[in-house]
N, CA, C and O atoms as a Maestro MAE file, in Angstrom:
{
 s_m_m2io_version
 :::
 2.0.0
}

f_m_ct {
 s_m_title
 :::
 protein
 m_atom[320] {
  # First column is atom index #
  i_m_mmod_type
  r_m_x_coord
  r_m_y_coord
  r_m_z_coord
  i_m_residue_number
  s_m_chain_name
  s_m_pdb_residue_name
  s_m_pdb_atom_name
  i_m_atomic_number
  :::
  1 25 20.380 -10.134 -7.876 1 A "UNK " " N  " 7
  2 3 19.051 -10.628 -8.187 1 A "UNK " " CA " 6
  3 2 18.160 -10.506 -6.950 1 A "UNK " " C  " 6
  4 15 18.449 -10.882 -5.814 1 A "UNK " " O  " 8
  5 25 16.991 -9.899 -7.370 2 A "UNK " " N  " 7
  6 3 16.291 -9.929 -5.622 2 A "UNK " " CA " 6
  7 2 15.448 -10.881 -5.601 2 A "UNK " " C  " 6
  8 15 15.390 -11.518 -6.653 2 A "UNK " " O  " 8
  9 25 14.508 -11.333 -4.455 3 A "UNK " " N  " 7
  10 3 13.923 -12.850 -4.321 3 A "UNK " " CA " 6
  11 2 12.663 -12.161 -3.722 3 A "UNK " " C  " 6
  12 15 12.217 -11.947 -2.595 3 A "UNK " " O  " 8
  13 25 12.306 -11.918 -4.989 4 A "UNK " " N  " 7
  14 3 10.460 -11.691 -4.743 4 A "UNK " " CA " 6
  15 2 9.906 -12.663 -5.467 4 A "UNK " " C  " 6
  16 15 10.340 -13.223 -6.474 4 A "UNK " " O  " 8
  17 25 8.570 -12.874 -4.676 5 A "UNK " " N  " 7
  18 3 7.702 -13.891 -5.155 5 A "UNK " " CA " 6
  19 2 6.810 -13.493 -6.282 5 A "UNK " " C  " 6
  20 15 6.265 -14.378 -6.941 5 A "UNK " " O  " 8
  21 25 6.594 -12.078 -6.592 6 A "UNK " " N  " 7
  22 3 5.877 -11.792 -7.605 6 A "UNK " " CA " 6
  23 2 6.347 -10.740 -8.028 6 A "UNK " " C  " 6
  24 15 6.796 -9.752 -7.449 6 A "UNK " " O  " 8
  25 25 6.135 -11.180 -9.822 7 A "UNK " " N  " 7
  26 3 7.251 -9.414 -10.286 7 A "UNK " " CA " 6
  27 2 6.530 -8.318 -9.974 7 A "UNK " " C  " 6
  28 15 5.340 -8.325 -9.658 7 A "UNK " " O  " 8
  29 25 7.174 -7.455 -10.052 8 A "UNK " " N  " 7
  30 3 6.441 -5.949 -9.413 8 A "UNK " " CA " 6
  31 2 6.364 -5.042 -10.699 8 A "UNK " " C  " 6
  32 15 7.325 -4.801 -11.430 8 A "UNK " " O  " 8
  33 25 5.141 -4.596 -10.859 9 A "UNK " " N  " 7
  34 3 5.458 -3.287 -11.917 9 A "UNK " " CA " 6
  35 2 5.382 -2.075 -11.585 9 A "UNK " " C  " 6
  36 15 4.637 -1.804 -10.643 9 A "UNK " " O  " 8
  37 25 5.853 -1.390 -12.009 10 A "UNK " " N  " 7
  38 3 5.735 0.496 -11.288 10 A "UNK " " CA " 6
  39 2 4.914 1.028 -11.968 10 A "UNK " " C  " 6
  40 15 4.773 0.825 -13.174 10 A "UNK " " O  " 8
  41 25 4.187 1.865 -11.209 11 A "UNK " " N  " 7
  42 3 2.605 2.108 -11.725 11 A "UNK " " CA " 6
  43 2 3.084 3.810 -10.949 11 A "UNK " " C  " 6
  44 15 4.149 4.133 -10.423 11 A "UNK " " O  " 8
  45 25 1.896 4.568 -11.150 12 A "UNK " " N  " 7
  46 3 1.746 5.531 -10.465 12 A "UNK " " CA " 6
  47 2 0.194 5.803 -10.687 12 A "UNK " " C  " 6
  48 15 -0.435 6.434 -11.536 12 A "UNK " " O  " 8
  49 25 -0.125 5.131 -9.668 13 A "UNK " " N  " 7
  50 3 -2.075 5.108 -9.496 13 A "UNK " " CA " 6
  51 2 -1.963 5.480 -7.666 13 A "UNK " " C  " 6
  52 15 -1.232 5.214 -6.712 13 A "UNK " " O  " 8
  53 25 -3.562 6.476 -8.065 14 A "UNK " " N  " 7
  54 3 -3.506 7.021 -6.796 14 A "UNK " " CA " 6
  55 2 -4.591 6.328 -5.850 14 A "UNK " " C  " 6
  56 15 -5.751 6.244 -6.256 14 A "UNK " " O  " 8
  57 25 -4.217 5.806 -4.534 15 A "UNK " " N  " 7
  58 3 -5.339 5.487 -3.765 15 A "UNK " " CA " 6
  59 2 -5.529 6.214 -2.623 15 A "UNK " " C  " 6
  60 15 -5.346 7.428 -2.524 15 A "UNK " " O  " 8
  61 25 -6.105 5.049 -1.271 16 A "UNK " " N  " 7
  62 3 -6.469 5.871 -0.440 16 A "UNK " " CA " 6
  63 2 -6.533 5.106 0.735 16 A "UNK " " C  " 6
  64 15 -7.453 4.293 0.647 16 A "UNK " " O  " 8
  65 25 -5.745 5.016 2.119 17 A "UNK " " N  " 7
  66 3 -5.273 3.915 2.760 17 A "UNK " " CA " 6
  67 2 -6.548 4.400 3.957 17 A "UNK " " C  " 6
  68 15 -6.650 5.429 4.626 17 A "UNK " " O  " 8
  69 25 -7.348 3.274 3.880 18 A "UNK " " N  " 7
  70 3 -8.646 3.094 4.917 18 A "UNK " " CA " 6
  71 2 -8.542 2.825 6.067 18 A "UNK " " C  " 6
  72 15 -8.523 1.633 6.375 18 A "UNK " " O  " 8
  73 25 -8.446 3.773 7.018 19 A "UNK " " N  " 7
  74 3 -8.779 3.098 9.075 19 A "UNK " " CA " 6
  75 2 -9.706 3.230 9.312 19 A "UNK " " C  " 6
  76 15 -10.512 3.788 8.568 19 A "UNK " " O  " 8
  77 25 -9.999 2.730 10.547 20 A "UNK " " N  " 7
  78 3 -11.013 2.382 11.254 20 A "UNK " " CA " 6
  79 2 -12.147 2.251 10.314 20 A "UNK " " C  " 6
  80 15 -12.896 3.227 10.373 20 A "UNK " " O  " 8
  81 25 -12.530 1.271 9.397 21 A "UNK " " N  " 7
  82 3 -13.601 1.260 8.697 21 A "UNK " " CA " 6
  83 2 -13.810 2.153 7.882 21 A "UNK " " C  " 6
  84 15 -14.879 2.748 7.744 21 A "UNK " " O  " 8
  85 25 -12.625 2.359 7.155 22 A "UNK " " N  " 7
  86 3 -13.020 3.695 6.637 22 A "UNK " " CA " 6
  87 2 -13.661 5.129 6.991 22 A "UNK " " C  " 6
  88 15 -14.319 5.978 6.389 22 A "UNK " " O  " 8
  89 25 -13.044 4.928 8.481 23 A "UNK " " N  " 7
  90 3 -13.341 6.497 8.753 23 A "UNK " " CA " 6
  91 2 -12.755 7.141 8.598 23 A "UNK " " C  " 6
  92 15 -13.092 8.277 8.263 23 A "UNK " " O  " 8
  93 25 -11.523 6.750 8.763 24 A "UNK " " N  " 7
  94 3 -10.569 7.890 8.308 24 A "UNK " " CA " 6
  95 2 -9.871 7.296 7.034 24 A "UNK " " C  " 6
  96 15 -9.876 6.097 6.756 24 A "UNK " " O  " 8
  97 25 -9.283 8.261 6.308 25 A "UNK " " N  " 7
  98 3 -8.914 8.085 5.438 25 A "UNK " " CA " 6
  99 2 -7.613 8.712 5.247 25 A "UNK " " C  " 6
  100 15 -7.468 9.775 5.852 25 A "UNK " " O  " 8
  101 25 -6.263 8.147 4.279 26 A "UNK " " N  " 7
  102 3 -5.205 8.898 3.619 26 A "UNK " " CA " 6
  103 2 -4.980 8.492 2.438 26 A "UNK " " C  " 6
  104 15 -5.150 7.392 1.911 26 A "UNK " " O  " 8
  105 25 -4.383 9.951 1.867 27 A "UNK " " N  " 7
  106 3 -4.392 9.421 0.237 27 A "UNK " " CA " 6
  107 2 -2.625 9.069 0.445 27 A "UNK " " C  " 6
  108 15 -1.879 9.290 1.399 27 A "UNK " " O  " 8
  109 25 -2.361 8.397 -0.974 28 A "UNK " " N  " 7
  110 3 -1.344 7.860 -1.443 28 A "UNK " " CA " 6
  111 2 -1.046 7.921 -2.628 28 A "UNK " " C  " 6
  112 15 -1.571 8.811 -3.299 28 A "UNK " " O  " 8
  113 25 -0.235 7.117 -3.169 29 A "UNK " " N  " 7
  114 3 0.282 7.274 -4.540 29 A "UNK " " CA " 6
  115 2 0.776 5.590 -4.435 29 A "UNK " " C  " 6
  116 15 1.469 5.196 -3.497 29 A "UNK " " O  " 8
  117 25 0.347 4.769 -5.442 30 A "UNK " " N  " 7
  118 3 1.279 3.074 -5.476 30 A "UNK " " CA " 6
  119 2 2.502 3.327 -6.443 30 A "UNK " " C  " 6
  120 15 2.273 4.021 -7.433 30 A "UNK " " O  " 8
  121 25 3.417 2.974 -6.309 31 A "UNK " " N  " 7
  122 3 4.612 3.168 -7.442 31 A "UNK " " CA " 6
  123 2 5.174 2.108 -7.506 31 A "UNK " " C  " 6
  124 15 5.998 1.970 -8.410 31 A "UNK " " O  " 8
  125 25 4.964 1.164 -6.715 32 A "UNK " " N  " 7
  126 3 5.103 -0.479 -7.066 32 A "UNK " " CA " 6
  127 2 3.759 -1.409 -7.002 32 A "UNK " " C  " 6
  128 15 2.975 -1.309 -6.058 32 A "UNK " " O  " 8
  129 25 3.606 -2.105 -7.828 33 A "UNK " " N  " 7
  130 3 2.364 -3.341 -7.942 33 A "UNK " " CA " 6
  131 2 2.884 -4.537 -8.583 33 A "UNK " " C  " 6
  132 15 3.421 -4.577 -9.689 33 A "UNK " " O  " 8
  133 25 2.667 -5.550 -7.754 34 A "UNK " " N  " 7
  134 3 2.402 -6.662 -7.836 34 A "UNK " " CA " 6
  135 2 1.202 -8.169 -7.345 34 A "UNK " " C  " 6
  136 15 0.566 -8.123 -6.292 34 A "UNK " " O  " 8
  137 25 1.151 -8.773 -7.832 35 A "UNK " " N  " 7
  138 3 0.148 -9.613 -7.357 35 A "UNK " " CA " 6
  139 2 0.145 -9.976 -5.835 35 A "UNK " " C  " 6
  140 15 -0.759 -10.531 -5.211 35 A "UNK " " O  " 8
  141 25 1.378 -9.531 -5.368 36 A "UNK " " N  " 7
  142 3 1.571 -10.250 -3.804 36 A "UNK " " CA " 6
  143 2 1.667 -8.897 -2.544 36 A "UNK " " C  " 6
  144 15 1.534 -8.918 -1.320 36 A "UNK " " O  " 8
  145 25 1.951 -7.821 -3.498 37 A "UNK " " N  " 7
  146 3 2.090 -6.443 -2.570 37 A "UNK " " CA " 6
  147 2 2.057 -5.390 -3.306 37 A "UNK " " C  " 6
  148 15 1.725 -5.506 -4.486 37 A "UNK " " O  " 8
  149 25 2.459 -3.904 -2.665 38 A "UNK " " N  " 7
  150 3 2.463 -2.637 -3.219 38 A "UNK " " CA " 6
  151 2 3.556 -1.813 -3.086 38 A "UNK " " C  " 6
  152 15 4.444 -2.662 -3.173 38 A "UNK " " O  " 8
  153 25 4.028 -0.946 -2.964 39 A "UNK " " N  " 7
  154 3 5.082 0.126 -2.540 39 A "UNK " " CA " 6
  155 2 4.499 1.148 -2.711 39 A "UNK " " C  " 6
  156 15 4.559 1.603 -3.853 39 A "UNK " " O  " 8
  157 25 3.571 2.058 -1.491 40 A "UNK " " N  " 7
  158 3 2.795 3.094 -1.188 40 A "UNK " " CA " 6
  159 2 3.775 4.391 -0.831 40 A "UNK " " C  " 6
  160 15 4.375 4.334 0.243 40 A "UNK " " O  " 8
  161 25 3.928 5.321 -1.507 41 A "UNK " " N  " 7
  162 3 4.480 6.437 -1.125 41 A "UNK " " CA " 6
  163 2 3.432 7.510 -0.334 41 A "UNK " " C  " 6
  164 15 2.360 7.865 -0.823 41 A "UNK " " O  " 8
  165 25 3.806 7.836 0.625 42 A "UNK " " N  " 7
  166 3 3.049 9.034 1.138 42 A "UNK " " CA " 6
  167 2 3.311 10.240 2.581 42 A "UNK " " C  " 6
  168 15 4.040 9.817 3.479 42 A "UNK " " O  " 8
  169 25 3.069 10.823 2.649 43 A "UNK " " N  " 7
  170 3 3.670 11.465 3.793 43 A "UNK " " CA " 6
  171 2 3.207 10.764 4.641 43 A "UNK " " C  " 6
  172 15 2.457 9.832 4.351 43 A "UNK " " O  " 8
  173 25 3.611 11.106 6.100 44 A "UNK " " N  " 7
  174 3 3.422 10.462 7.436 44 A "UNK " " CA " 6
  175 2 3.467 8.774 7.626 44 A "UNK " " C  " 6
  176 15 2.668 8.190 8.358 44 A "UNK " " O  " 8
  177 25 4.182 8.309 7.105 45 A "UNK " " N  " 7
  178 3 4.039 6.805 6.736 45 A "UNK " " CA " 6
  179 2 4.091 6.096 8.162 45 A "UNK " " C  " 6
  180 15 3.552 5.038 8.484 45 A "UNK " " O  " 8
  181 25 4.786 6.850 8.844 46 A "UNK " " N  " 7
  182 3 5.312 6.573 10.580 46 A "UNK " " CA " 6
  183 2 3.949 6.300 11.059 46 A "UNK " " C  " 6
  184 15 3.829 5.240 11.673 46 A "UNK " " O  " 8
  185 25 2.765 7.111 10.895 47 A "UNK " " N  " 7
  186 3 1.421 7.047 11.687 47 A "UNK " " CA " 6
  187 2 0.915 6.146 11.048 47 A "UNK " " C  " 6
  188 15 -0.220 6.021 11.506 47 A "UNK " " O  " 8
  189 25 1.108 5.263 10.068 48 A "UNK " " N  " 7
  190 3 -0.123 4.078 9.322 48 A "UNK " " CA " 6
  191 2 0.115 2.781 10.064 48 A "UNK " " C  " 6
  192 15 1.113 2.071 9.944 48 A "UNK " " O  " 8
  193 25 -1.005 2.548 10.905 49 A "UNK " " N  " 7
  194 3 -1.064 1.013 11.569 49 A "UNK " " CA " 6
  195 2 0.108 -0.301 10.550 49 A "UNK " " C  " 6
  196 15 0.692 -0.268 9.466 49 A "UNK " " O  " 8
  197 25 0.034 -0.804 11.105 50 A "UNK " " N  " 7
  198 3 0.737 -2.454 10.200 50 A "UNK " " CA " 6
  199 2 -0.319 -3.038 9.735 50 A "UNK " " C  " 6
  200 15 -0.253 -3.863 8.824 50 A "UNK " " O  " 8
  201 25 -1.392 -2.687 10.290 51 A "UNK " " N  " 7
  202 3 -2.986 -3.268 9.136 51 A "UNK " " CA " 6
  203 2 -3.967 -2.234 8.659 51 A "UNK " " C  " 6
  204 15 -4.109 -1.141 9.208 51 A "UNK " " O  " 8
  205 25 -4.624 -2.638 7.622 52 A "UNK " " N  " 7
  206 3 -5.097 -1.016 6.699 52 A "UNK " " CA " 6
  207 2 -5.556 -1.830 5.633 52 A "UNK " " C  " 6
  208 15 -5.060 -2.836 5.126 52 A "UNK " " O  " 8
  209 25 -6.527 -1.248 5.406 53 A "UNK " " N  " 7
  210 3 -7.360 -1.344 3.925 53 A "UNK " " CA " 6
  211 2 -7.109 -0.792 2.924 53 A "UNK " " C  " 6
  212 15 -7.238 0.410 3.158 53 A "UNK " " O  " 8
  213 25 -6.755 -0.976 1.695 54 A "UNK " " N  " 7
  214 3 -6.365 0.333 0.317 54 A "UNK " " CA " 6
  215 2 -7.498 -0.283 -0.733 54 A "UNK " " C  " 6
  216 15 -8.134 -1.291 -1.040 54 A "UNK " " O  " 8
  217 25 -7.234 1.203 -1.061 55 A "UNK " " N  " 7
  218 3 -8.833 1.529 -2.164 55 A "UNK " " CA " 6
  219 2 -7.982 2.266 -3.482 55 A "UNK " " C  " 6
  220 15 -7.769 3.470 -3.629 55 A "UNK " " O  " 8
  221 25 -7.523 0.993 -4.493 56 A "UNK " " N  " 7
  222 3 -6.893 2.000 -5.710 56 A "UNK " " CA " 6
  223 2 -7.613 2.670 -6.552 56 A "UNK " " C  " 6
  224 15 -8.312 1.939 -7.253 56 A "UNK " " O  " 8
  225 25 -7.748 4.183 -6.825 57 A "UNK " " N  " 7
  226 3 -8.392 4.793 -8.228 57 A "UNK " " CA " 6
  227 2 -9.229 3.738 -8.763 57 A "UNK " " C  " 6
  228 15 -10.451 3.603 -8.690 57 A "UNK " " O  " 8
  229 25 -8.132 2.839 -9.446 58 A "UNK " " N  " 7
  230 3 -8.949 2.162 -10.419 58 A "UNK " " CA " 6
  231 2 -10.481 0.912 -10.294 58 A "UNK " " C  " 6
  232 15 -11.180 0.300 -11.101 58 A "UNK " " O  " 8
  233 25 -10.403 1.044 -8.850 59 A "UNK " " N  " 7
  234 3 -11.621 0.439 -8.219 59 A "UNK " " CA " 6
  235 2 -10.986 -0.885 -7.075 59 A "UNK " " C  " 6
  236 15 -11.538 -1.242 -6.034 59 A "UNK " " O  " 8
  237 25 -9.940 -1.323 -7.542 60 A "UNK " " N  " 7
  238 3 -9.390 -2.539 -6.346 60 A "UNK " " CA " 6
  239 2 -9.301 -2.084 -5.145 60 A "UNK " " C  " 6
  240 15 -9.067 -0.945 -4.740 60 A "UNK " " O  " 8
  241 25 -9.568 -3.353 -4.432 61 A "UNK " " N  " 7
  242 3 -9.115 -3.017 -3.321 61 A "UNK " " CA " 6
  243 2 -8.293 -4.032 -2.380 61 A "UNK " " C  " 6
  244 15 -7.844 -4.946 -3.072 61 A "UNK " " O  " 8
  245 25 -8.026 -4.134 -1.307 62 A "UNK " " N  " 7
  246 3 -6.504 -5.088 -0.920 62 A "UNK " " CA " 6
  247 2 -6.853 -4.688 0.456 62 A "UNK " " C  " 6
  248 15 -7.282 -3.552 0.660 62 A "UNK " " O  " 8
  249 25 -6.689 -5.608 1.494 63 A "UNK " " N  " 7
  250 3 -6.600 -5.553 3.052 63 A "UNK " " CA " 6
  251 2 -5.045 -5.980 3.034 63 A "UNK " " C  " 6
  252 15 -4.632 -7.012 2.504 63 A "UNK " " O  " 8
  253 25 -4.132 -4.887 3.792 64 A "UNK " " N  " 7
  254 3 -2.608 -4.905 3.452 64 A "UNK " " CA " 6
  255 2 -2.380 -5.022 4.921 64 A "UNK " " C  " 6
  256 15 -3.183 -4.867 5.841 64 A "UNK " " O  " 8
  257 25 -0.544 -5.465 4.954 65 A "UNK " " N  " 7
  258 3 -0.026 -5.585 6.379 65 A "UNK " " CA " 6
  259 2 1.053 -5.357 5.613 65 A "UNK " " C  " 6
  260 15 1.250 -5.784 4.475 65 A "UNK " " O  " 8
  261 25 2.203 -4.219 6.698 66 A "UNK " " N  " 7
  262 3 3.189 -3.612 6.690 66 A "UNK " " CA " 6
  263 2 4.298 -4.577 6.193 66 A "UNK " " C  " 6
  264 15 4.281 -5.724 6.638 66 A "UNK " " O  " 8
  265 25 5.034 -4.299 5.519 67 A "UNK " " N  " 7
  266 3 6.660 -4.996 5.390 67 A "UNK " " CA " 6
  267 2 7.563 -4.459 5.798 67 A "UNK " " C  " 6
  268 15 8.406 -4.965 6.539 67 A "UNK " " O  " 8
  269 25 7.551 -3.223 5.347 68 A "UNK " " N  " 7
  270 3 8.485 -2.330 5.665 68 A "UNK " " CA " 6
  271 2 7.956 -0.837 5.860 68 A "UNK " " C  " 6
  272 15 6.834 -0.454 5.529 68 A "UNK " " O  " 8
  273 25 9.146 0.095 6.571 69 A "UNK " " N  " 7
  274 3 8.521 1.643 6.021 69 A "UNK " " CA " 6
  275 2 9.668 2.411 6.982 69 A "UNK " " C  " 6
  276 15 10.285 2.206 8.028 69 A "UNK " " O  " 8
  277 25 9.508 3.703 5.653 70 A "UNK " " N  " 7
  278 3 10.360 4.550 5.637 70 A "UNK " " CA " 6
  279 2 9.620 6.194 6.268 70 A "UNK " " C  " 6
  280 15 8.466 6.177 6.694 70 A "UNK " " O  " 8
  281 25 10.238 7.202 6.255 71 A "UNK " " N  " 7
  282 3 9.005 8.180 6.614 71 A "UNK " " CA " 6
  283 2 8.417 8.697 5.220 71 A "UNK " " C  " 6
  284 15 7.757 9.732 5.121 71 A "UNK " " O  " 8
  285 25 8.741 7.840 4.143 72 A "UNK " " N  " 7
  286 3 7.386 8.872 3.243 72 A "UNK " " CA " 6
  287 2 7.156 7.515 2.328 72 A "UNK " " C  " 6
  288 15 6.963 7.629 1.118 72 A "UNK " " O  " 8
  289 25 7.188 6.244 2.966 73 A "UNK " " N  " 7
  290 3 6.759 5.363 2.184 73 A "UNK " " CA " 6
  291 2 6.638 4.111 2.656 73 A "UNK " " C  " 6
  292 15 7.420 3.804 3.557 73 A "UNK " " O  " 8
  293 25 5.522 2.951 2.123 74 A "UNK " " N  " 7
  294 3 5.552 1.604 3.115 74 A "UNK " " CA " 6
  295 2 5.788 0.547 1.794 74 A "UNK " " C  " 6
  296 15 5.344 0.666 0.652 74 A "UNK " " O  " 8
  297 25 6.510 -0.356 2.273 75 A "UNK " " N  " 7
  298 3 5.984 -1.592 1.448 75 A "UNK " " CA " 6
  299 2 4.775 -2.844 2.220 75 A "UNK " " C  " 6
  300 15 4.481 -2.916 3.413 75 A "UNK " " O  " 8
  301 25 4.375 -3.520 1.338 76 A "UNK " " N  " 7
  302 3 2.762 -3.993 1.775 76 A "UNK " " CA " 6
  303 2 2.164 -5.224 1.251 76 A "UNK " " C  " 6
  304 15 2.025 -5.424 0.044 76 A "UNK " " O  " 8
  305 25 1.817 -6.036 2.153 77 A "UNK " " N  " 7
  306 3 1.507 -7.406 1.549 77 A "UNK " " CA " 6
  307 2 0.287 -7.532 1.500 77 A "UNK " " C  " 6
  308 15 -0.410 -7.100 2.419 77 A "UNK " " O  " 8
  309 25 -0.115 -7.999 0.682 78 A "UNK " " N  " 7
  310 3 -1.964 -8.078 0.570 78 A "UNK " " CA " 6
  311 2 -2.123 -9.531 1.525 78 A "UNK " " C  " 6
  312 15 -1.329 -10.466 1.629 78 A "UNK " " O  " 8
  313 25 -3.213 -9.365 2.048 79 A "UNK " " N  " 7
  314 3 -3.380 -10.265 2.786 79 A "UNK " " CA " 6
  315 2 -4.668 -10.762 1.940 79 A "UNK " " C  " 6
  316 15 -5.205 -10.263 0.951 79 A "UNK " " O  " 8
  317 25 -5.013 -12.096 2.794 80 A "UNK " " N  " 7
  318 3 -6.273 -12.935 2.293 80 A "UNK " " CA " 6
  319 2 -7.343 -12.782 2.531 80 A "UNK " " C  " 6
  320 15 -8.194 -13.532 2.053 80 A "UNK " " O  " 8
  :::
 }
 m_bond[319] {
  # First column is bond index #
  i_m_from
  i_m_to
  i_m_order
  :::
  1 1 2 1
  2 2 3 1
  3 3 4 2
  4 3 5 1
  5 5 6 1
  6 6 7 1
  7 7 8 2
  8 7 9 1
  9 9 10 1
  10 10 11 1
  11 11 12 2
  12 11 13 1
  13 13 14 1
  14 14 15 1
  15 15 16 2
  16 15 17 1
  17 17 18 1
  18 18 19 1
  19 19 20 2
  20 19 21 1
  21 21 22 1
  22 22 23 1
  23 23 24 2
  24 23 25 1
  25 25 26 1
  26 26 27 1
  27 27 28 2
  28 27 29 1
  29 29 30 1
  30 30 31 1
  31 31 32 2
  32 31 33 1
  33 33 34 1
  34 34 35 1
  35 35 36 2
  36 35 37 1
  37 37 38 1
  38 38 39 1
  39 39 40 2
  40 39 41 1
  41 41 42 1
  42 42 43 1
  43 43 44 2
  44 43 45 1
  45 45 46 1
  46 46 47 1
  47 47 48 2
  48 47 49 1
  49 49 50 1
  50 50 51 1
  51 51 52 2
  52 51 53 1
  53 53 54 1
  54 54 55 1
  55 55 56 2
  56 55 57 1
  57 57 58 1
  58 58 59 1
  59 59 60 2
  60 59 61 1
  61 61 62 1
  62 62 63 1
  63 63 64 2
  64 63 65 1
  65 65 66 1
  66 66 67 1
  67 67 68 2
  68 67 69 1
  69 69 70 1
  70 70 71 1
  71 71 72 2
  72 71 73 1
  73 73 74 1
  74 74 75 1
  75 75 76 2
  76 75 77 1
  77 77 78 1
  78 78 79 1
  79 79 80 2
  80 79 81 1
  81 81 82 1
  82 82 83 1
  83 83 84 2
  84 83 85 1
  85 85 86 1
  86 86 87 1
  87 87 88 2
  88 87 89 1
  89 89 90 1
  90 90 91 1
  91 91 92 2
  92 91 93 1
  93 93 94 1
  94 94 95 1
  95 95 96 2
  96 95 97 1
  97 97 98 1
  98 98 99 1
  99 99 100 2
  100 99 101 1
  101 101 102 1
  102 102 103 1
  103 103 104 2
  104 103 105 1
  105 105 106 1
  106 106 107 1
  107 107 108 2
  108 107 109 1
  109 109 110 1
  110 110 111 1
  111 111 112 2
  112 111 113 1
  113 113 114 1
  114 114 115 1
  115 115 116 2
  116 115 117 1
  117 117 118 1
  118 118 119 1
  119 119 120 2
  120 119 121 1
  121 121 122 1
  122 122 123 1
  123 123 124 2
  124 123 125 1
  125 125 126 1
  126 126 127 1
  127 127 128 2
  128 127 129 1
  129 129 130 1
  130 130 131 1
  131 131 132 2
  132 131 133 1
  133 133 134 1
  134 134 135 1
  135 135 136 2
  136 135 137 1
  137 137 138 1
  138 138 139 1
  139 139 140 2
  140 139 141 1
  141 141 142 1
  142 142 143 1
  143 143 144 2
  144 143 145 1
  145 145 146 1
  146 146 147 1
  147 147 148 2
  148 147 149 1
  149 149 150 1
  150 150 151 1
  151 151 152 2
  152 151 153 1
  153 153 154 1
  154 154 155 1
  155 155 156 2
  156 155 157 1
  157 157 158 1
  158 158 159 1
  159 159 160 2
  160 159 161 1
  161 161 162 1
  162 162 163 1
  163 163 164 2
  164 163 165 1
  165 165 166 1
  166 166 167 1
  167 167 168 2
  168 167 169 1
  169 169 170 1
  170 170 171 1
  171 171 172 2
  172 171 173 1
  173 173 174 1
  174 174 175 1
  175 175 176 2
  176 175 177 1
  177 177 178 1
  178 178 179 1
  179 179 180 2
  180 179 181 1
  181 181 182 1
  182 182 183 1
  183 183 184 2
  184 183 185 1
  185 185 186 1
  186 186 187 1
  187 187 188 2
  188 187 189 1
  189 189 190 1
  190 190 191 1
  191 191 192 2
  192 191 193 1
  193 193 194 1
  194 194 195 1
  195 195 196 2
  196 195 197 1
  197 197 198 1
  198 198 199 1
  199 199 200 2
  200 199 201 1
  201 201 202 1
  202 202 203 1
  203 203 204 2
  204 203 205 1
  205 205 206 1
  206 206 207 1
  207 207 208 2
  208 207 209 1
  209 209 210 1
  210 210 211 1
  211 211 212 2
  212 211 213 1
  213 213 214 1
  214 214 215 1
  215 215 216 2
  216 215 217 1
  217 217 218 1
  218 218 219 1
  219 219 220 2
  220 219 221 1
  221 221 222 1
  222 222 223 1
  223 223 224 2
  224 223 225 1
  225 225 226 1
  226 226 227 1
  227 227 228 2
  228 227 229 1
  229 229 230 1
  230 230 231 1
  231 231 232 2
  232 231 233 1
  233 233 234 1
  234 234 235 1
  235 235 236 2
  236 235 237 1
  237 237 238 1
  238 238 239 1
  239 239 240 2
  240 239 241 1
  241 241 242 1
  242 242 243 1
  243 243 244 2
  244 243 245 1
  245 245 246 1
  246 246 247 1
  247 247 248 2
  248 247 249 1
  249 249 250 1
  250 250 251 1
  251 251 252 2
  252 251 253 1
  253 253 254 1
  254 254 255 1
  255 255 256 2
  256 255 257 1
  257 257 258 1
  258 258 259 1
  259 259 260 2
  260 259 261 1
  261 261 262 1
  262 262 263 1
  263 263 264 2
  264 263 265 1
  265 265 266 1
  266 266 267 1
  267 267 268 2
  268 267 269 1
  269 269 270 1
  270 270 271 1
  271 271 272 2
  272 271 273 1
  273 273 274 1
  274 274 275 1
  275 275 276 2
  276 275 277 1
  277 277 278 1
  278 278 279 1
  279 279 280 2
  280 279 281 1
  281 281 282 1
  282 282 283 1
  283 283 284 2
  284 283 285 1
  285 285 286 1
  286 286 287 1
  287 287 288 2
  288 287 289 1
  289 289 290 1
  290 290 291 1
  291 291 292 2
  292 291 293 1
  293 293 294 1
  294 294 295 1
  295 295 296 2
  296 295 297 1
  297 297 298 1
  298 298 299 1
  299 299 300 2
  300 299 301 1
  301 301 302 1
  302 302 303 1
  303 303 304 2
  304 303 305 1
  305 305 306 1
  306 306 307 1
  307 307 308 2
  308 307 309 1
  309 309 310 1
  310 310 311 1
  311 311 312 2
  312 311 313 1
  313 313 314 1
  314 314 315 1
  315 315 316 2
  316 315 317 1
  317 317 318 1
  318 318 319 1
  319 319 320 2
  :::
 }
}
């Protein structure tokens, strides 16, 4: 049984992980969503700060901090 605080659903919606104010930009793919975080697949995952802005397709958006990460993927907590 795993001990998450919010269930997660698997989605495949595409966003777009925001630095420096949105100057720069990377796209992504979410393949996990939940009310409390994400699971962002994408190349170069090694270069994405532990803080970052995401902008999903569908218009949301989330100021995130790192949980974890792999090299082609992060997990991500929405912050407040």
């Amino acid at each position: 049984m795993e001990n998450r605080r919010d269930q997660r659903k698997r989605t495949f919606i595409g966003a777009k992980i925001l630095l420096n104010d949105g100057a720069s930009v990377m796209d992504c793919l979410v393949r996990d969503l939940s009310d409390g975080g994400a699971r962002l697949a994408l190349d170069g995952a090694a270069t994405v700060p532990g803080e970052f802005g995401l902008a999903l397709s569908d218009g949301r958006s989330f100021q995130c901090t790192v949980q974890w990460r792999t090299l082609t993927g992060l997990g991500v907590r929405f912050s407040l």
